[in-house]
C-alpha positions in Angstrom: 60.1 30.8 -7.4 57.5 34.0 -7.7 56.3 35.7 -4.4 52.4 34.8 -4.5 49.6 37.2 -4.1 47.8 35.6 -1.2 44.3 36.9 -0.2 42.9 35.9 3.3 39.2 35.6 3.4 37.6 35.9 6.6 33.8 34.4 7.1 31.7 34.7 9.7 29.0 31.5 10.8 26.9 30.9 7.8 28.5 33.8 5.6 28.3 32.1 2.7 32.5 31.1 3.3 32.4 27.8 1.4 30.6 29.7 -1.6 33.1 32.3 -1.9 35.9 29.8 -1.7 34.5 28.2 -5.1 33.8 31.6 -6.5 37.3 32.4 -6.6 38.0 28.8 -7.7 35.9 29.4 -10.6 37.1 32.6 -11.0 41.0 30.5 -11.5 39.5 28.7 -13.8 38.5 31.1 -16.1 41.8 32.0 -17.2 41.8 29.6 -20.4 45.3 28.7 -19.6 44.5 27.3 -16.2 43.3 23.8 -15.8 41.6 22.4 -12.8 44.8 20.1 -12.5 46.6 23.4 -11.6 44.6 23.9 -8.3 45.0 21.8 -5.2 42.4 22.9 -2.7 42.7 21.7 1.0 40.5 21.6 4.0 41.1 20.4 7.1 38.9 17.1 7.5 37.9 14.8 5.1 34.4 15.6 5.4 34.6 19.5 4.9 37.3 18.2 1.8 34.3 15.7 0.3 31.9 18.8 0.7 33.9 21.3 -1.3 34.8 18.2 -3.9 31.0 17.5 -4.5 29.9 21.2 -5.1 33.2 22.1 -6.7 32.0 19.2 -9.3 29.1 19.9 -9.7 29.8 23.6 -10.6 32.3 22.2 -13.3 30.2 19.4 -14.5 32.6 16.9 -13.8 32.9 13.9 -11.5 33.6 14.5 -8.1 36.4 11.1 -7.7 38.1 13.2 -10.7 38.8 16.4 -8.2 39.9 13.6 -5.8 43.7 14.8 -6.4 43.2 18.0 -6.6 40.5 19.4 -3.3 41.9 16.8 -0.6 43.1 17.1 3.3 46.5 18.3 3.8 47.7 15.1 4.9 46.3 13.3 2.3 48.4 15.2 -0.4 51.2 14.4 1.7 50.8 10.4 0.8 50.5 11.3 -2.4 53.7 13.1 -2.7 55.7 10.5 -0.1 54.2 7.6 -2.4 52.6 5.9 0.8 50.8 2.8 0.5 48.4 1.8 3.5 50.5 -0.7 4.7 52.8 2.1 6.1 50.6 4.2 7.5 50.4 3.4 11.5 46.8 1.7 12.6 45.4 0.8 15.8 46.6 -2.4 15.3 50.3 -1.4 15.6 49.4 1.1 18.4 48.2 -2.1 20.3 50.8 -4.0 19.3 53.5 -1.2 20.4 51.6 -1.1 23.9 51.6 -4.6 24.4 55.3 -5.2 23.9 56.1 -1.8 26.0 53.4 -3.2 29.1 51.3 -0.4 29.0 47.6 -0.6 28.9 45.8 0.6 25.9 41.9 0.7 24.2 41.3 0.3 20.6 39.3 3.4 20.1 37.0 2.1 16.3 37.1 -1.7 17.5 33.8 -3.3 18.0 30.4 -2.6 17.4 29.5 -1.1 20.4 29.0 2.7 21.2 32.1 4.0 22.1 31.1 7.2 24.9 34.4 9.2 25.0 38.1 9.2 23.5 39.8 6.9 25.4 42.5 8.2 28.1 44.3 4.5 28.7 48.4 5.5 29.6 49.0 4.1 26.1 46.4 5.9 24.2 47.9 9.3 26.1 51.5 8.6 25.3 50.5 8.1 22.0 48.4 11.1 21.1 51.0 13.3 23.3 54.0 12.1 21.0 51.5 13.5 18.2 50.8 17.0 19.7 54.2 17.7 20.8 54.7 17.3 17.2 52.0 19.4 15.8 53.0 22.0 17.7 56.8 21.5 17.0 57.9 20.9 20.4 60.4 19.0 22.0 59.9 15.7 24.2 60.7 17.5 26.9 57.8 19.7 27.0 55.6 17.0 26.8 54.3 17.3 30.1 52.5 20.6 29.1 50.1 18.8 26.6 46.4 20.1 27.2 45.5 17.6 29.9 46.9 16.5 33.2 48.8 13.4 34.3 47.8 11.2 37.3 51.2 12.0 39.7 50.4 8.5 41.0 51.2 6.5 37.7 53.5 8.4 35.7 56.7 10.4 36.3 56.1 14.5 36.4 59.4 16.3 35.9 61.8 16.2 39.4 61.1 19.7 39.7 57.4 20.0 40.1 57.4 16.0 41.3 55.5 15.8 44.8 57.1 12.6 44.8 60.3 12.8 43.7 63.4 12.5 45.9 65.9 14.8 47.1 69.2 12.9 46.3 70.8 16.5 47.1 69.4 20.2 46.5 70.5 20.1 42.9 70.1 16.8 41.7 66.0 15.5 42.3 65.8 12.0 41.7 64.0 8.9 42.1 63.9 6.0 44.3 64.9 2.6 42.5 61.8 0.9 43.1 59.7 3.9 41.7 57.9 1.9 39.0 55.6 4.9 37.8 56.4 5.2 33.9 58.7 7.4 32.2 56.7 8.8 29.5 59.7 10.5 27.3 61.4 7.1 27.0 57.6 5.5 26.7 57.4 8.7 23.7 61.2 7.9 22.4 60.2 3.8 22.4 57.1 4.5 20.5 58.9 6.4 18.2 61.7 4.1 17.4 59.1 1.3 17.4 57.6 2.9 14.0 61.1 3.3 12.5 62.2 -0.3 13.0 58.5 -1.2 11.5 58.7 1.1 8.6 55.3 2.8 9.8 54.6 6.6 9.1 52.1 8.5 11.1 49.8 11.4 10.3 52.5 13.8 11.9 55.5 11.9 10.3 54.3 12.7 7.0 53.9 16.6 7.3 57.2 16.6 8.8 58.7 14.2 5.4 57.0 16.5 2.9 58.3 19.7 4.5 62.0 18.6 5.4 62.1 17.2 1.9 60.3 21.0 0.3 57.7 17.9 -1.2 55.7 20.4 -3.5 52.7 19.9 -5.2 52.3 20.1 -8.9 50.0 22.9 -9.1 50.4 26.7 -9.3 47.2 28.1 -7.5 46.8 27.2 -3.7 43.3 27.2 -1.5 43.1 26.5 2.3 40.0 25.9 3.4 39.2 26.4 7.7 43.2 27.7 7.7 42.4 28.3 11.4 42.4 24.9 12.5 45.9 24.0 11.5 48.4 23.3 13.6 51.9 24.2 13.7 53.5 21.7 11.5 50.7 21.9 8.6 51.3 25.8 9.0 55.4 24.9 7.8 54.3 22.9 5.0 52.0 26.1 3.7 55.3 28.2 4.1 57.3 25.7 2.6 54.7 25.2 -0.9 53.7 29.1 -0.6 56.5 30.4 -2.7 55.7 27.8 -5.3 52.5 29.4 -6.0 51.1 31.8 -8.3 48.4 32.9 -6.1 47.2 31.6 -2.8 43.5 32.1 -0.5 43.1 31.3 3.2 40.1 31.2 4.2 38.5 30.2 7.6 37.2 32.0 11.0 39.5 32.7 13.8 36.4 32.3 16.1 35.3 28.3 15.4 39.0 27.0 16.3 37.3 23.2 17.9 40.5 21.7 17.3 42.5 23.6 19.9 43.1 20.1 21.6 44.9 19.0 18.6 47.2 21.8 18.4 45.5 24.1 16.2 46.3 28.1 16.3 43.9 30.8 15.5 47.0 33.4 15.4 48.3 31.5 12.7 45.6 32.7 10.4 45.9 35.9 12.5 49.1 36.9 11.9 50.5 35.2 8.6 51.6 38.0 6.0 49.2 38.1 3.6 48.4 40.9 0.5 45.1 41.2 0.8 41.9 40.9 3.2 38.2 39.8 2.7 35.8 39.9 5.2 32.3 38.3 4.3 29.7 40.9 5.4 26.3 39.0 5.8 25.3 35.8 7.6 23.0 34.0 5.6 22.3 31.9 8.9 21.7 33.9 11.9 18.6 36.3 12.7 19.4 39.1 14.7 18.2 37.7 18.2 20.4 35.2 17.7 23.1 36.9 16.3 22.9 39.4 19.5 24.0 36.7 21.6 26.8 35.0 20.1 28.6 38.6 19.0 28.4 38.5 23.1 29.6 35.4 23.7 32.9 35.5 21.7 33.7 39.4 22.3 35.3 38.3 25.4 37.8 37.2 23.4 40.9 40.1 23.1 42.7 38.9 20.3 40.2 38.0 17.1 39.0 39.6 13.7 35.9 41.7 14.2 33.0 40.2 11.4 29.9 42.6 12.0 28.2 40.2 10.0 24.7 41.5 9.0 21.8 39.2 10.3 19.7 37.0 7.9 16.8 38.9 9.3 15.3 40.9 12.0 13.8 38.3 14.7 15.0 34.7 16.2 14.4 33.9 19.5 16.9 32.6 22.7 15.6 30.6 25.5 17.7 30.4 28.3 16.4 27.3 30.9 18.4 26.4 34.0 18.5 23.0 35.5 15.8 21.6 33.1 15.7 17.4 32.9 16.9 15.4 30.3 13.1 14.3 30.1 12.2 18.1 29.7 14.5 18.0 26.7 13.2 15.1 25.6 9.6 16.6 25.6 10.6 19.8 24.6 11.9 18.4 21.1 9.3 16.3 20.5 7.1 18.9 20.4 9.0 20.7 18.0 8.9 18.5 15.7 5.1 18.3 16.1 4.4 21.7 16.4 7.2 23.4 14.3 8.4 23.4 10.6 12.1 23.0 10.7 14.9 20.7 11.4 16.1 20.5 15.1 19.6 19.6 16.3 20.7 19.0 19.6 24.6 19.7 20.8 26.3 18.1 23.5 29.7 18.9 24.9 31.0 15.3 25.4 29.6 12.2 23.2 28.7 10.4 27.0 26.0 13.6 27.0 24.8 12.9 23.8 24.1 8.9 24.9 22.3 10.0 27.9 19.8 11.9 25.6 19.3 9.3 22.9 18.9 7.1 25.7 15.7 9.0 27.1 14.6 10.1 23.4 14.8 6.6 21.2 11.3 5.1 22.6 9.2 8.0 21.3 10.2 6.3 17.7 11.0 9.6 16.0 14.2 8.9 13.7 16.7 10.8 14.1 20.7 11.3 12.8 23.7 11.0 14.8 26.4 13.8 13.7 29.1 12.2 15.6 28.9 8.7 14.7 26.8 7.5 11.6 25.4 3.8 13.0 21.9 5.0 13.5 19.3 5.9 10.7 22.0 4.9 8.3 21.2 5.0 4.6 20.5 1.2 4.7 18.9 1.3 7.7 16.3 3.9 6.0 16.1 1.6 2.4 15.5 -1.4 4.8 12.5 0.3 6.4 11.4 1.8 3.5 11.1 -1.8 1.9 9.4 -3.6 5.0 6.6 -0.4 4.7 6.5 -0.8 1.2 5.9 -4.3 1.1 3.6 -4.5 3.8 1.7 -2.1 1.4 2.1 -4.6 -1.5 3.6 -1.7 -3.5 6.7 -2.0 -5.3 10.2 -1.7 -4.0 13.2 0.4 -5.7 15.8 -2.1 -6.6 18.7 0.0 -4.0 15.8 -1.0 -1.2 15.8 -4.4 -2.8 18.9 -4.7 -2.2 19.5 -3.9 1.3 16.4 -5.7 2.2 18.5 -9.3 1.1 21.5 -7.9 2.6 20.1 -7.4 6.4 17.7 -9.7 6.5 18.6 -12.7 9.0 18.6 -16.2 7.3 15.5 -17.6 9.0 13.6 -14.8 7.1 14.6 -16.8 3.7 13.5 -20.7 5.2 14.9 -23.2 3.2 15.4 -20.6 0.2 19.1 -19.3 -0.5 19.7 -15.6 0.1 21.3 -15.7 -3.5 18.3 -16.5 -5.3 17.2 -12.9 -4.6 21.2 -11.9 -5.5 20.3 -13.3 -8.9 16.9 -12.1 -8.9 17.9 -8.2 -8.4 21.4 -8.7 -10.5 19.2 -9.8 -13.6 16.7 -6.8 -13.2 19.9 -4.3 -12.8 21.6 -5.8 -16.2 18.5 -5.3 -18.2 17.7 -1.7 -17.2 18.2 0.6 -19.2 19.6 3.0 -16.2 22.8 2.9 -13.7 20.1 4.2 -11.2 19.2 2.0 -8.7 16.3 4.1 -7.4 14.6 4.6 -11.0 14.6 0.5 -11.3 11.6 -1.3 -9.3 11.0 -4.3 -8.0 7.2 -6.2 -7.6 6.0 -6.9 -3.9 5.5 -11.0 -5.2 8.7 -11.5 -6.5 10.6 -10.2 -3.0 8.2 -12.5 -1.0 8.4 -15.5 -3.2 12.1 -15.7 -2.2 11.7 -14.3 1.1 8.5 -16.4 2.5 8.8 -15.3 6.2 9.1 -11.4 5.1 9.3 -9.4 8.2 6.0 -6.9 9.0 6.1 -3.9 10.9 6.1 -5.6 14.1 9.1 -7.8 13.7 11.3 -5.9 11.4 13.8 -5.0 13.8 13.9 -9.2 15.6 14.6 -10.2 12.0 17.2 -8.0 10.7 21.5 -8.5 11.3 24.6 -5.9 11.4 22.5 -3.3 13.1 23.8 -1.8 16.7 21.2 -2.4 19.7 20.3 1.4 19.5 19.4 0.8 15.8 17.3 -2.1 16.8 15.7 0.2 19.9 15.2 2.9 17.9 13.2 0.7 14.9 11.1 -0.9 17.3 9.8 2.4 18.5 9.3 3.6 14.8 7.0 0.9 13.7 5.4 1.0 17.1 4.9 4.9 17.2 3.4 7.6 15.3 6.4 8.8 13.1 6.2 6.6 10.5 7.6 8.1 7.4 9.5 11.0 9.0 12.4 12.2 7.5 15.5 10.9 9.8 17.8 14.2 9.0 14.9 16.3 11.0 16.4 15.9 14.1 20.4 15.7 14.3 22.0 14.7 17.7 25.7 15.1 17.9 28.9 17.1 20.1 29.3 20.4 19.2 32.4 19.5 17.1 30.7 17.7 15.0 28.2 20.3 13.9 30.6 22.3 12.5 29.4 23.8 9.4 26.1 22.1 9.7 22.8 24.5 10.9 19.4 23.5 11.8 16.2 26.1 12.3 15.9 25.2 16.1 18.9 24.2 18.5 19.2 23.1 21.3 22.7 23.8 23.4 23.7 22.0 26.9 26.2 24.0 28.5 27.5 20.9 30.7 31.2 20.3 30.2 33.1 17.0 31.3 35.6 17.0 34.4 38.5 16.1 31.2 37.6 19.6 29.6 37.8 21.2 33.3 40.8 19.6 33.7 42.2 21.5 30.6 40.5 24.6 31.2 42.8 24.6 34.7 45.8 23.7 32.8 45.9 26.2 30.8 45.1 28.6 33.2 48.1 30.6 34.4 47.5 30.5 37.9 44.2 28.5 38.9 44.2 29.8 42.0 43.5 33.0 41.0 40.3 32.4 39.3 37.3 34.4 41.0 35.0 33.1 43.0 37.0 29.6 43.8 39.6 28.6 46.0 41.6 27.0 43.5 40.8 25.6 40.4 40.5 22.1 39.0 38.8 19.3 37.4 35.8 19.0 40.4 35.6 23.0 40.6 31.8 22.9 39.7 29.8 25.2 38.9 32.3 26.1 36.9 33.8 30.3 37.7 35.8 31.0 34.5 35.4 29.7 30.5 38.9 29.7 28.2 39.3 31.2 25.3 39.5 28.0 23.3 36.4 26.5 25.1 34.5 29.9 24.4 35.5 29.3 20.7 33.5 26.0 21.2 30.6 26.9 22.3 30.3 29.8 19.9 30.6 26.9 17.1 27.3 25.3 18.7 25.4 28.4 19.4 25.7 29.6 15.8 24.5 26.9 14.2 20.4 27.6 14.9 18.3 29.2 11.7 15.3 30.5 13.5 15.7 29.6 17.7 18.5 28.6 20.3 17.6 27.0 23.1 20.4 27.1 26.0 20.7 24.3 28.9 22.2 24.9 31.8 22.7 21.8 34.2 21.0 19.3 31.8 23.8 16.5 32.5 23.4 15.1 36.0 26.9 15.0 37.5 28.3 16.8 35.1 30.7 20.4 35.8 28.1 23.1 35.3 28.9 26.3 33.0 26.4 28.6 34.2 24.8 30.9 31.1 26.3 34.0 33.1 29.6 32.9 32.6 28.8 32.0 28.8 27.5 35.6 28.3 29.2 37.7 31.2 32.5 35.9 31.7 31.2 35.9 35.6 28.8 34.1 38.1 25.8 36.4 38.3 22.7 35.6 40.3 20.3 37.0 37.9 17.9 34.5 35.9 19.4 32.9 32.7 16.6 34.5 30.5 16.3 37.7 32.5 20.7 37.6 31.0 19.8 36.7 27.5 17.3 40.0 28.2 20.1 42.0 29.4 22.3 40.7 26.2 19.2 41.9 23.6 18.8 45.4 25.4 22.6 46.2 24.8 23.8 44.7 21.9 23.0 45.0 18.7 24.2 44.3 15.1 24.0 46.2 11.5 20.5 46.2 9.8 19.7 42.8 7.4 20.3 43.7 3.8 17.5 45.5 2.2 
């Protein structure tokens, strides 16, 4: 083993950080010795991974499934190396089945069709995901009451010392009464862990710690982390333990967009690892100056961080700051963006519950719109299914992809007494004489669909006639064919949590501020005393508006603000019944009185960053 050179690149919001991750990729690559085989590559979801993997193949000229092995997650290299299969991996069904046999309540959180509004905080669902934490973090059971949430004192059992309702058996030994039934939750944690050993079942956690108390190394000799400030504890011992296996070795991420801080990720640890060599990424390719103003204010009230002074895209943006608007205000406000505006809008939420309340209001205006947090909306078959019903109607041809999902969603009643396969055979015989792999280059005459389909769907029914869509899918085509937006392009507007645009940007955003009583409830947690905060009596989860923001929820919220091109729009007490942050406390880190624009005023006058790039 070699002592690695190991660089530590630092980018700002839109700097350009993915780029210069496959620069110095490329730049690996150009040593003739060095295959791509000799590089692993990791990010920290399998989205970001998929991302790198496409453009990394398409810089190479190669097929992305081939880089599958080599630019991955973290934990899917560790079942590689531990030579999992899926069978051993732990599922929701064993979660369940562990709950059921222990008699604790617990919610499947993927099963169903349905929309599913928050994560789910059932007792067996917390146990669970505590059990996890404590060991991402590398703590011991007995901590686990210090998880970033709180327990309800009335249904499980807090620690004798700091137990309302625990019982004095004598001044040293604080007890409980036999017939306290409230669960235990280190023997629930133990139980559940046993549970998977007796079953043979690994989770995501159990196979960081394998790989690292085994030294599992992979075969490669240059290393690239990709958003290193998002990993936890236990992924950070598995880079120390494959580090001095390496030749070289990047880390690359931004200690200021940490949105996994609920799932034990660490900023410091991309703060304070040893490293040879620093990079910070000078310009954001993203953010005008206006806008660039206000976040640099926003997350200086952070002490500990690495200062960017990233260089705006240009002079200009704009920040709106409206208090207490309605979600119909919102609503209106968007869709005349999109009218009025070139540009793609995206509007953030703090809680997916949020995000439902908007797309409930917005849907009947029948512009199409993505969902960034969960993709059952204008899905790519949704859009080919449209795209063939307006085609059609047209009597113009259909691609042979649109062809396809037409016969696949259509209910039976559309075909009569005509099988659904003679279309099957119809599109499998056009496919095996093209000359082409390419779906969308093959077409497909209007007659020869509605021969086999003789009660084709027009405009006006397309939505009664068509299966495995969700009811907002439904809602949300019935508006299309029955509105004005026929033809717009779906990935116009986005609507998702602020989580979920990470590394995604749009030229107009809008930004509720609203948080959930849960995040409240964590803020006061992690508070060291909460009643101490200004301006309150004591904080909680029902302290609203709400006096004080954390450093890991201001991390949040600086994710969602930098994400707009050309304008930021910030909401403050959109959600009804929701905790309200006030914009003062975004910007000031204090309740003021003044107006929220007359703040974002105050913000332009005294800020400002380095000159755009000639």
């Amino acid at each position: 083993m070699t002592d690695p050179t190991v660089t530590r690149l630092f980018g700002g919001p839109g700097s350009g950080k993915t780029t210069a991750l496959l620069d110095r990729v490329e730049d690996i690559l150009e040593d003739d010795s060095v295959d791509v085989r000799d590089v692993l590559v990791v990010s920290y979801t399998r989205a970001a991974a998929a991302e790198i993997r496409e453009r990394l193949a398409e810089r190479l000229d190669v097929s992305a499934r081939s880089l599958k092995g080599n630019v991955c997650t973290m934990h899917a290299k560790a079942y590689e190396l531990l030579d999992l299969s899926r069978g051993d991996v732990v599922g929701e069904d064993d979660k369940e089945a562990f709950c059921a046999e222990y008699g604790i309540e617990f919610e499947d959180q993927h099963g169903g069709a349905g929309r599913r509004t928050a994560r789910s905080t059932t007792i067996g669902n917390k146990i669970i995901a505590t059990s996890q934490w404590l060991q991402r973090t590398e703590r011991e059971v007995a901590d686990w009451y210090d998880v970033p949430f709180q327990w309800d004192v009335e249904e499980v059992r807090l620690p004798p010392e700091i137990d309302p309702n625990a019982q004095q058996g004598n001044k040293y030994t604080p007890t409980w009464s036999t017939d306290d039934d409230r669960i235990d939750i280190p023997e629930a944690i133990r139980a559940w862990r046993t549970y998977k050993g007796e079953n043979g079942l690994v989770g995501f956690a159990d196979m960081l710690e394998r790989v690292a108390g085994r030294s599992l190394v992979p075969s490669v000799e240059y290393l690239v982390i990709d958003e290193f400030q998002d990993i936890t504890t236990l992924q950070y011992d598995v880079f120390e333990e494959w580090r001095p296996h390496m030749k070289q070795v990047l880390i690359a991420g931004d200690d200021d967009q940490v949105v996994y801080a609920w799932q034990g990720a660490d900023p410091d640890l991309l703060l304070d690892t040893r490293v040879d060599n620093d990079e910070i990424l000078p310009n954001s390719y993203r953010l005008p100056s206006e806008i660039l103003n206000v976040v640099n204010k926003e997350i200086r009230h952070i002490d500990k961080r690495q200062e960017k002074d990233l260089r705006p895209r240009k002079e200009g943006g704009s920040v709106e700051a409206v208090e207490s608007p309605s979600m119909l205000e919102l609503v209106r406000n968007v869709r005349y963006t999109v009218d009025d505006e070139d540009g793609s809008v995206m509007c953030l939420f703090r809680a997916r519950y949020q995000m439902f309340d908007f797309i409930d209001e917005f849907i009947g205006h029948g512009i199409p719109f993505t969902m960034l947090t969960d993709g059952r909306m204008w899905t790519d078959r949704l859009q080919d299914y449209v795209a063939a019903i307006e085609q059609l109607e047209a009597d113009e041809p259909v691609t042979l992809l649109e062809a396809r999902r037409l016969a696949d969603m259509l209910q039976a009643s559309a075909f009569g007494t005509n099988d659904r396969e003679t279309l099957y055979d119809l599109l499998d015989d056009r496919e095996e004489a093209a000359d082409t792999d390419d779906l969308t280059a093959i077409t497909v005459e209007p007659d020869a669909v509605t021969e086999r389909v003789p009660f084709m769907p027009g405009p006006e029914s397309a939505a009664d006639m068509v299966r495995k869509v969700t009811s907002f899918q439904r809602k949300s085509m019935d508006a299309y064919f029955a509105g004005d937006y026929r033809g717009a392009d779906p990935d116009a507007v986005r609507v998702g949590t602020i989580h979920s645009a990470k590394g995604r940007e749009a030229d107009h955003v809008f930004l509720a501020t609203d948080l959930t009583e849960k995040v409240v409830e964590q803020m006061a947690a992690s508070v060291d005393d909460p009643t101490a905060v200004p301006g309150v009596d004591e904080f909680t989860k029902t302290t609203n508006p709400v006096p004080v923001l954390t450093d890991n929820e201001r991390r949040v919220f600086y994710v969602g603000m930098s994400r707009a091109r050309e304008r930021l729009v910030i909401l403050e007490n959109l959600v009804s019944g929701a905790p309200t942050l006030p914009i003062s406390v975004i910007l000031f880190n204090e309740r003021r009185e003044e107006p929220a624009q007359e703040l974002v005023e105050t913000v332009q006058a005294s800020v400002s960053v380095p000159e755009p790039e000639p």
